[in-house]
C-alpha positions as CSV (number, residue, x, y, z in Angstrom):
1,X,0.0,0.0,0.0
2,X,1.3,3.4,-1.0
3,X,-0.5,6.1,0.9
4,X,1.0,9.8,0.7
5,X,-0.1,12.4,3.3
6,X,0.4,16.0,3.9
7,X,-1.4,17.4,6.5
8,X,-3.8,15.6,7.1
9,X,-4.9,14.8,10.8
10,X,-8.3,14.9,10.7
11,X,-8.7,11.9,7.9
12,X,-5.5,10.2,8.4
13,X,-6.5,7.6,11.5
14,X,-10.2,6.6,9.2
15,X,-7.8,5.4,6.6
16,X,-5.4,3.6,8.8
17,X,-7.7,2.0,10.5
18,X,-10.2,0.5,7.3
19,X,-6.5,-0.9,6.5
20,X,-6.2,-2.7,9.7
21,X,-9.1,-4.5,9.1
22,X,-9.1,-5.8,6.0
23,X,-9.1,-9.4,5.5
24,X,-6.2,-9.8,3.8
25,X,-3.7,-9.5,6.4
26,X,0.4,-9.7,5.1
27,X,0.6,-6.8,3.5
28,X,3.3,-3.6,3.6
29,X,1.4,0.5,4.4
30,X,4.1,2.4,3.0
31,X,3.4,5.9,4.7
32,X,5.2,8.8,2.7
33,X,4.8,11.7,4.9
34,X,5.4,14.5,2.8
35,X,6.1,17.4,4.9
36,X,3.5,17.0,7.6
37,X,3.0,18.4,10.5
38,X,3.2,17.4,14.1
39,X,-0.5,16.8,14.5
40,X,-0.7,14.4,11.6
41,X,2.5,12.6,12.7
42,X,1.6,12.3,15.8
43,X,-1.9,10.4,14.6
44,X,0.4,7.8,12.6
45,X,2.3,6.9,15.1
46,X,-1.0,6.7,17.5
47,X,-2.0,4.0,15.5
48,X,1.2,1.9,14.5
49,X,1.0,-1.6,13.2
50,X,4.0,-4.0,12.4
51,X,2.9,-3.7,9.2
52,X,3.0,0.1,8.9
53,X,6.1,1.8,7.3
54,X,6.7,5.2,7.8
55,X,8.9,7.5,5.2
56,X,9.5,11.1,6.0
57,X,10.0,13.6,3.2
58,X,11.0,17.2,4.0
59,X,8.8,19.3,1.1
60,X,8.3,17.5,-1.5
61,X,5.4,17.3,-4.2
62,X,2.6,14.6,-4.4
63,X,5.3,13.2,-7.4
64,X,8.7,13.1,-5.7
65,X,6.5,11.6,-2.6
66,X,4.6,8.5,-5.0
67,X,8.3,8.3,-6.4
68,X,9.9,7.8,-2.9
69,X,7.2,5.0,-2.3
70,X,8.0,3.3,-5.2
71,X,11.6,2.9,-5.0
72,X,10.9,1.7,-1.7
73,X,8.5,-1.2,-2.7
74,X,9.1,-4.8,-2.2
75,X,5.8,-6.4,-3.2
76,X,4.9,-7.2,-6.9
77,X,1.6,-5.2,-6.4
78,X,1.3,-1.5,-5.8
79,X,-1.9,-0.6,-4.3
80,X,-2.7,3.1,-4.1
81,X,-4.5,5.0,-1.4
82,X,-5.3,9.0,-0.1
83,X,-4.6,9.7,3.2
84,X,-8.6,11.2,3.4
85,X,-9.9,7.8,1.7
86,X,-11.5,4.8,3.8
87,X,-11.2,1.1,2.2
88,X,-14.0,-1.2,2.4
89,X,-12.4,-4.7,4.4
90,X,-12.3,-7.1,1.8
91,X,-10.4,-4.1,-0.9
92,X,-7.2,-5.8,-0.6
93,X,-8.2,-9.4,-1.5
94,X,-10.7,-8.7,-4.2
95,X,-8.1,-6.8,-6.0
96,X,-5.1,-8.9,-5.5
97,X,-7.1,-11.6,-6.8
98,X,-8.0,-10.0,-9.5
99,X,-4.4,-9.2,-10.5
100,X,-3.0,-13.1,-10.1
101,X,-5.9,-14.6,-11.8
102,X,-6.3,-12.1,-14.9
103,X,-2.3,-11.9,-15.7
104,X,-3.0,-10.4,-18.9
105,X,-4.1,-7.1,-17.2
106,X,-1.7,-4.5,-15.3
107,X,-4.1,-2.4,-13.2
108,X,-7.2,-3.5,-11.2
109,X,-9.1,-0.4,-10.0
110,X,-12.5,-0.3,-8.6
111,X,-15.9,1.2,-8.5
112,X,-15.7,3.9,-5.7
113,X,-18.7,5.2,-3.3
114,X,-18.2,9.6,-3.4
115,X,-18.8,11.4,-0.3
116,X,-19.0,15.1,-0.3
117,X,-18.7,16.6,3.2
118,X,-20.3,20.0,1.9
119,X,-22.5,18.9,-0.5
120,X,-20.9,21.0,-3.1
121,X,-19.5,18.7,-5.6
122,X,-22.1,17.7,-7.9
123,X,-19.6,17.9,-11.6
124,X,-17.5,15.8,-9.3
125,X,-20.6,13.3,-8.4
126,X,-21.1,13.2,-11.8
127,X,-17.6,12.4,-13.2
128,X,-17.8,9.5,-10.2
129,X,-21.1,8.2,-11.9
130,X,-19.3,8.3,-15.2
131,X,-16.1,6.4,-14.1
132,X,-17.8,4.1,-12.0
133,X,-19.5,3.1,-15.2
134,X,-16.4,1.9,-16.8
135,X,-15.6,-1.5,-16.1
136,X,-14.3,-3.4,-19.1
137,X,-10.4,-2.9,-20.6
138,X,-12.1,-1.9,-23.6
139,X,-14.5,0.8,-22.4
140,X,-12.0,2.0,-20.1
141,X,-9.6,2.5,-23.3
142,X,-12.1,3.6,-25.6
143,X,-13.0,6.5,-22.7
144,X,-9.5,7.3,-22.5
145,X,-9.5,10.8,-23.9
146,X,-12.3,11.8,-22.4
147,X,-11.4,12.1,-18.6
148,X,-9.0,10.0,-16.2
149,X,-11.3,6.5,-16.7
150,X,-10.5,5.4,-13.0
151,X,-9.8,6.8,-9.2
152,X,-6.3,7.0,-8.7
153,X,-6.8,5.5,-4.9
154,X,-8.9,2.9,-6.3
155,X,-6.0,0.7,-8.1
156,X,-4.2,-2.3,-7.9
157,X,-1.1,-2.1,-10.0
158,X,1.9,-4.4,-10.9
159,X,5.0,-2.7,-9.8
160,X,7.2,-3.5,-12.6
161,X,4.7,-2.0,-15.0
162,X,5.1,1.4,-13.2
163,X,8.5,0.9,-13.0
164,X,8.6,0.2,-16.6
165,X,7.6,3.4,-17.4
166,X,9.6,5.3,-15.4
167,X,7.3,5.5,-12.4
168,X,5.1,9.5,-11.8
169,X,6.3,12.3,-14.1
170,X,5.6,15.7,-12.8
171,X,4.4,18.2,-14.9
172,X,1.6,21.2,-15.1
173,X,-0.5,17.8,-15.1
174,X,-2.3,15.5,-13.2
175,X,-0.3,13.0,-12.5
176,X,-2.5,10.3,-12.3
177,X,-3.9,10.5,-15.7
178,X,-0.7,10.9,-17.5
179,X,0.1,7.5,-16.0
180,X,-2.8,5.9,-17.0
181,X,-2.9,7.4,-21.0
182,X,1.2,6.2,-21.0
183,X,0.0,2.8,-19.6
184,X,-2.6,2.3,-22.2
185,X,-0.5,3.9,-25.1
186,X,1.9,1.0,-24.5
187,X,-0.7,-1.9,-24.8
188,X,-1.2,-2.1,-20.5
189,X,-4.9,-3.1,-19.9
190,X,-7.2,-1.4,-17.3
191,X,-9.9,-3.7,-16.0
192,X,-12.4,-2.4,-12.9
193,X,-13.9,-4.5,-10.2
194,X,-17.6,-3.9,-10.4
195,X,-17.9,-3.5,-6.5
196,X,-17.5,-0.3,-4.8
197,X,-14.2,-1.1,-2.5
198,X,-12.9,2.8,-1.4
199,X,-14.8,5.6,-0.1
200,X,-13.5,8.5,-1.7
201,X,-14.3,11.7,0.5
202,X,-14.2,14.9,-1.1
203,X,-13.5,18.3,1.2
204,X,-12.8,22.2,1.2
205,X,-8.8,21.1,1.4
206,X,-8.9,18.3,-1.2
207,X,-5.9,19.0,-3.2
208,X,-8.3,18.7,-6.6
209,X,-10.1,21.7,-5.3
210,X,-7.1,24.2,-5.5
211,X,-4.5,22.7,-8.0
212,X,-3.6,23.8,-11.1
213,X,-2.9,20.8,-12.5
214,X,-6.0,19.5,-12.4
215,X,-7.9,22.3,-14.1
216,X,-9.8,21.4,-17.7
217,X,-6.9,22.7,-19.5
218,X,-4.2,21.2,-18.2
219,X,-6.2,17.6,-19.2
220,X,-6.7,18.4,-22.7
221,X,-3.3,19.9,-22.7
222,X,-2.0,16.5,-21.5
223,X,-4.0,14.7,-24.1
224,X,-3.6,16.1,-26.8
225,X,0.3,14.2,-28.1
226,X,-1.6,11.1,-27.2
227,X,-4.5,12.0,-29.3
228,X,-2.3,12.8,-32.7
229,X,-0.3,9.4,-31.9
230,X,-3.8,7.5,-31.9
231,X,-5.1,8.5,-35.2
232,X,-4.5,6.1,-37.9
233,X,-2.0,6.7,-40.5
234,X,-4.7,7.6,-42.9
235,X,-5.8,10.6,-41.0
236,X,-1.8,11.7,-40.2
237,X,-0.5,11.4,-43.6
238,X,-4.5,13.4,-44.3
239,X,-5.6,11.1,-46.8
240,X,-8.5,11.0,-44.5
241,X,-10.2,14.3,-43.3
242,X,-10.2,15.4,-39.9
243,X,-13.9,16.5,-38.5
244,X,-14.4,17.6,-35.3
245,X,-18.2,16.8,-33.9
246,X,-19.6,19.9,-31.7
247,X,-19.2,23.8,-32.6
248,X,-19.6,24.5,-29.0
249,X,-18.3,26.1,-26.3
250,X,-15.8,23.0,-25.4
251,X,-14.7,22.1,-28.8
252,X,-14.2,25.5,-29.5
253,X,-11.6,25.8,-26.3
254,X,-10.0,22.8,-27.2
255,X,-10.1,21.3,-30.5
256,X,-7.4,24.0,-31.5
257,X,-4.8,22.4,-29.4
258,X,-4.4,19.9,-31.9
259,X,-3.3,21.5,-34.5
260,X,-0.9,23.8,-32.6
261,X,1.0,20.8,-31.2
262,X,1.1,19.3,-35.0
263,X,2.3,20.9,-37.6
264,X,0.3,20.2,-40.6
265,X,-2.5,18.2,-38.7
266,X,-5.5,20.1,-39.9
267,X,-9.5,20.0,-38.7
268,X,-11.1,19.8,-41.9
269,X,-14.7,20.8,-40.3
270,X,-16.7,20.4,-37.5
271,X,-20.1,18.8,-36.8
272,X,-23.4,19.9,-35.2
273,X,-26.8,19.2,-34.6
274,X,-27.9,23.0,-33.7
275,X,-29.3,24.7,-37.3
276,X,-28.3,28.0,-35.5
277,X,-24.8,26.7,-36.2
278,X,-24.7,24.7,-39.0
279,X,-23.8,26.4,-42.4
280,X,-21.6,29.1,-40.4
281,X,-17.8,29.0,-40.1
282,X,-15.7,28.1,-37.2
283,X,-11.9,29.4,-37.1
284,X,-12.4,29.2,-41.0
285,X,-13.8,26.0,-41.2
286,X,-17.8,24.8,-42.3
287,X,-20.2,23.3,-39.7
288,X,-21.7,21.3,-41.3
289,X,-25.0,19.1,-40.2
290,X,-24.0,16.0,-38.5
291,X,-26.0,13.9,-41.0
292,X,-23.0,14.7,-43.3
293,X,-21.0,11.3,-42.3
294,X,-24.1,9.3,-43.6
295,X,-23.5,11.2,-47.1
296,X,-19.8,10.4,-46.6
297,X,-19.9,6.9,-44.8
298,X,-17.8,5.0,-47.7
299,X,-14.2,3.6,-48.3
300,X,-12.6,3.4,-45.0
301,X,-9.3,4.7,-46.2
302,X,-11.2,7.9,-47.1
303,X,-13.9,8.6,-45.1
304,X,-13.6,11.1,-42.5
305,X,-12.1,10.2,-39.2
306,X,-14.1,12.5,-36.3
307,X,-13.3,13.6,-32.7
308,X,-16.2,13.9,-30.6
309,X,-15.6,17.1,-28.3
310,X,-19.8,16.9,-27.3
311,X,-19.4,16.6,-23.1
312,X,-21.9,14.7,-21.1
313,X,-22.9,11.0,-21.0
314,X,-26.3,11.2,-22.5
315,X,-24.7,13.2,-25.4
316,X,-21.9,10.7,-25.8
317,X,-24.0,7.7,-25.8
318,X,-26.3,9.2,-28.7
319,X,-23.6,10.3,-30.3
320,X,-21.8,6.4,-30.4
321,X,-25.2,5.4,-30.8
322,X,-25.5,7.1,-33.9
323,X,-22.0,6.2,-35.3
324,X,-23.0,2.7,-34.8
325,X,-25.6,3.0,-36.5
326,X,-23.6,4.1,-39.5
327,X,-21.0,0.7,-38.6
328,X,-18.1,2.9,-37.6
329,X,-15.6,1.4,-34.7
330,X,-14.3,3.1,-31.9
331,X,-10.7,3.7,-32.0
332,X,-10.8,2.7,-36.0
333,X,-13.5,5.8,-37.4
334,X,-13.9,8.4,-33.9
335,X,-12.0,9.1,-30.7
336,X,-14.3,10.2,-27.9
337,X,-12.3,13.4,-26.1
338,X,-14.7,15.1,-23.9
């Protein structure tokens, strides 16, 4: 178990103490205390365990602290926790048995149960419905450029895999994502557990709340070399246009990225089902109707390629729905990246 902490004495002894109980009992808590203060330390050591390991770090960030733990691992599994986050009893066994009988995957995470102390946190209730919905490798890759598919604190991952890679990169990132979109890139597959095994508490001091990092545009910033390295040859070398589906406010943020961090990558239009948009122009380019990709639903090598930039669920669904429809393949004819 990896668990980072700052300051945080109020939530610290919860977590410590759901790991105490769980039924799996030889494991390793590797505590990285990053800087924290007297009060926190002071609830660690309250609650010591021979299986508790305690690593002091004099300021470091959240990436120089998940390093530390790293280096220090012994076990073949990495299991990641917050220092605000509970685990359910049986967290440790589910997922370690998930890892040694599916050897073909490199990360078990799981469904998590949200808990908002305020009750102000509904865009982050809904991203928790929306991740908790992806269980499968495949929908967790095909939701990949969309948002971070899993909780961080939810996984289960094989230590050499991280190692592999490097281990955290810090950046004007989150961390966690750029782990999981390197992962995949390489052929690592995600699988979720379908029960909900962490409680993952949300607060006024959550570092999410206040970092830069984890702002919308530092995710789409992240994304976006991953993105051009995903398209097919076809739509690299442009032998098959580029559309973009939604003229609105996000796409119109965002889209643009792409072809500043590619030279000679070009959107050749963009989609939309709003006839107040349709027909106009969008930094030069048509909108055309969406109904435009049944007229040009042919060879595959020509046929447009599209990037769906439409946000929500019920949006996405219609809009795979609809591509279906037409026989186009995630990954092959669209990229879902909002």
């Amino acid at each position: 178990m990896l668990l980072p902490v700052h300051r945080a004495a109020d939530y610290i002894g919860a977590a410590l103490r759901s790991l105490w109980c769980q039924t799996l009992p030889d494991f390793e808590c590797m505590v990285i205390a990053n800087d924290s203060d007297a009060a926190t330390l002071a609830v660690i050591r309250e609650l010591h365990d021979p299986r508790l390991r305690l690593i002091q770090l004099d300021k470091a960030n959240l990436v120089r602290a998940l390093n530390a733990g790293l280096d220090a691992a012994r076990a073949d599994i990495l299991v990641r926790m917050d220092a605000d986050d509970i685990c359910r009893p049986d967290r440790l066994a589910k997922q370690l048995r998930h890892l040694q009988t599916n050897p073909h995957i490199s990360v078990s995470a799981t469904r998590v149960q949200f808990q908002a102390e305020d009750g102000q946190s509904p865009g982050f209730a809904r991203y928790v419905e929306w991740q908790n919905s992806l269980l499968s490798a495949d929908q967790i890759y095909s939701n990949r450029f969309v948002e971070s598919p899993v909780a961080h604190p939810s996984v289960a991952l094989r230590t050499a895999a991280l190692k592999d890679l490097g281990g955290y990169r810090s950046g004007p990132f989150p961390e966690d994502y750029d782990l999981w979109l390197r992962l995949l890139e390489q052929g690592h597959r995600i699988e979720k557990l379908p029960e909900s095994l962490l409680i993952w508490r949300d607060h006024p001091r959550r570092l999410s709340r206040s970092d830069p990092r984890i702002r919308a545009e530092a995710f789409h910033r992240l994304k976006v070399p991953y993105l051009l390295r995903a398209l097919p040859p076809a739509v690299r070398e442009l032998r098959r246009p580029l559309y973009v589906w939604g003229a609105g406010r996000v796409s119109r943020r965002f889209a643009p990225l792409l072809e500043e961090a590619a030279v000679g990558q070009r959107i050749a239009a963009f989609l939309d089902v709003d006839p107040r948009k349709i027909g106009r122009r969008l930094y030069e380019r048509p909108v055309y109707s969406f109904e435009k990709l049944r007229m040009n639903n042919g060879d595959r090598a020509t046929k447009p390629f599209v990037l769906s930039y439409v946000p929500g669920a019920y949006a996405r669904n219609l809009i795979c729905e609809y591509l279906a429809e037409l026989g186009w393949q995630a990954n092959v004819d669209y990229l879902l990246c909002a």
